[in-house]
N, C-alpha and C positions, 0 to 999 in steps of 0.2 A: 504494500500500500504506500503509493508515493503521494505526499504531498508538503505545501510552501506556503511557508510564510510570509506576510505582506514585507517581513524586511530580506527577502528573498532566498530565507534558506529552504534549503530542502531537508524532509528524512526520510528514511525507505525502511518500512518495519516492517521487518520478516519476524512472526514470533513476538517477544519481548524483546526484542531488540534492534535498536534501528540504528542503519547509515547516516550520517548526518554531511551534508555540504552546500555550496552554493550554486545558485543556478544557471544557467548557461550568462540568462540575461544581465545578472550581475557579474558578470566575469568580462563581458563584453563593456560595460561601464566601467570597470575599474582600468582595463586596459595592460597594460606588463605590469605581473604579479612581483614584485622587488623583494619582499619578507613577511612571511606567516608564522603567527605565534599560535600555536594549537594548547592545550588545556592539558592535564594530566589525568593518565588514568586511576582511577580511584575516585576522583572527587563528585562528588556528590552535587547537586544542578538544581537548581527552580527553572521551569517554564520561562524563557526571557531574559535570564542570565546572559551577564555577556560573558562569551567562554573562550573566544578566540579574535584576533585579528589580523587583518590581510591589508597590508599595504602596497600602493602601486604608483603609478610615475605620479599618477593623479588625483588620490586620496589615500588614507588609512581608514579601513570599517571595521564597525568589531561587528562580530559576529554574536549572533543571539542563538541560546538553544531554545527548540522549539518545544521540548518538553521534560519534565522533569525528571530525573532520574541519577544512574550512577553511571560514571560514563566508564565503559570498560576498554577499550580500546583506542589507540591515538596513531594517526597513519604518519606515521614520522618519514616515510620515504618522500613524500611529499617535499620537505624541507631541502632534499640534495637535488631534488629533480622541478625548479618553481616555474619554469617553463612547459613543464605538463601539463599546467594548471589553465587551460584554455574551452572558450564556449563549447567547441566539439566534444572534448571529455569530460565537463562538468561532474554528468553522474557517476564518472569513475573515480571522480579525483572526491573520493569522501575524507573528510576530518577528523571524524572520530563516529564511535558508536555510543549508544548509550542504551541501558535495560533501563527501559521505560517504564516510570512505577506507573501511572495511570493513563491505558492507551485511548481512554476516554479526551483527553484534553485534544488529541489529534484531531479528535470530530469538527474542529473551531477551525482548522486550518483547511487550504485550499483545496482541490484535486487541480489536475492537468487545466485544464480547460477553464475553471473559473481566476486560475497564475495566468494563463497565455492571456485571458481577456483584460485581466486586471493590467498588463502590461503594453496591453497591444494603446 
C-alpha cells in the first residue's frame, strides 16, 4: 500500500512495516541531491516528526515521517551513492523503514492519484 504525504513523502507498507522516501516530484524540485542526513535505527517517531534531511544546490528539506512508529532500518548506501537519488528511482531510493504502530493513521494520507492530482 503506497501512499504520500502533502509534504511529499512516501511509505510503502508491506505488513507492519513500511518503506519510507520521497517522491519523484520532490526530487525533481530539489534538483542535485548534495547531502542526506537519514535518522537512526532504533528510534522511536511521532507521525510528523522531522527524521531526516536532504539538501540540494537549491534548498535543505527535512523530511517528515508519515507515521509513527520505531524505525528499524536506515538505507545508509544511499549516502556513498547521492547521485542515485533521482525522479526515475525515487521508489527505490527509500530512507529508512519503520514498524508502524498504528496503520490506521495511513488512512489520512494520499493514494496514487489523489498525490499526482494534488501536484499536477
Amino acid at each position: 500500500m503506497l501512499r504520500y504525504t502533502e509534504d511529499h513523502e512516501w511509505i510503502n507498507l508491506d505488513g507492519e512495516t513500511g518503506a519510507v522516501g520521497i517522491s519523484p516530484h520532490a526530487i525533481e524540485q530539489l534538483g542535485d541531491i548534495v547531502f542526506v542526513e537519514l535518522p537512526e535505527a532504533g528510534t522511536t517517531v511521532s507521525k510528523g516528526d522531522s527524521v531526516a534531511v536532504f539538501e540540494s544546490v537549491k534548498a535543505a528539506s527535512d523530511i517528515y515521517c508519515p507515521a509513527s512508529g520505531e524505525i528499524t532500518e536506515v538505507n545508509t548506501a544511499l549516502l556513498d551513492d547521492l547521485a542515485s537519488i533521482t525522479p526515475d528511482r525515487a521508489h527505490d531510493c527509500w530512507l529508512f523503514k519503520i514498524k508502524v504502530a498504528d496503520s490506521s493513521e495511513l488512512d489520512e494520507l494520499m493514494d496514487d492519484a489523489a498525490y499526482n492530482a494534488m501536484i499536477a
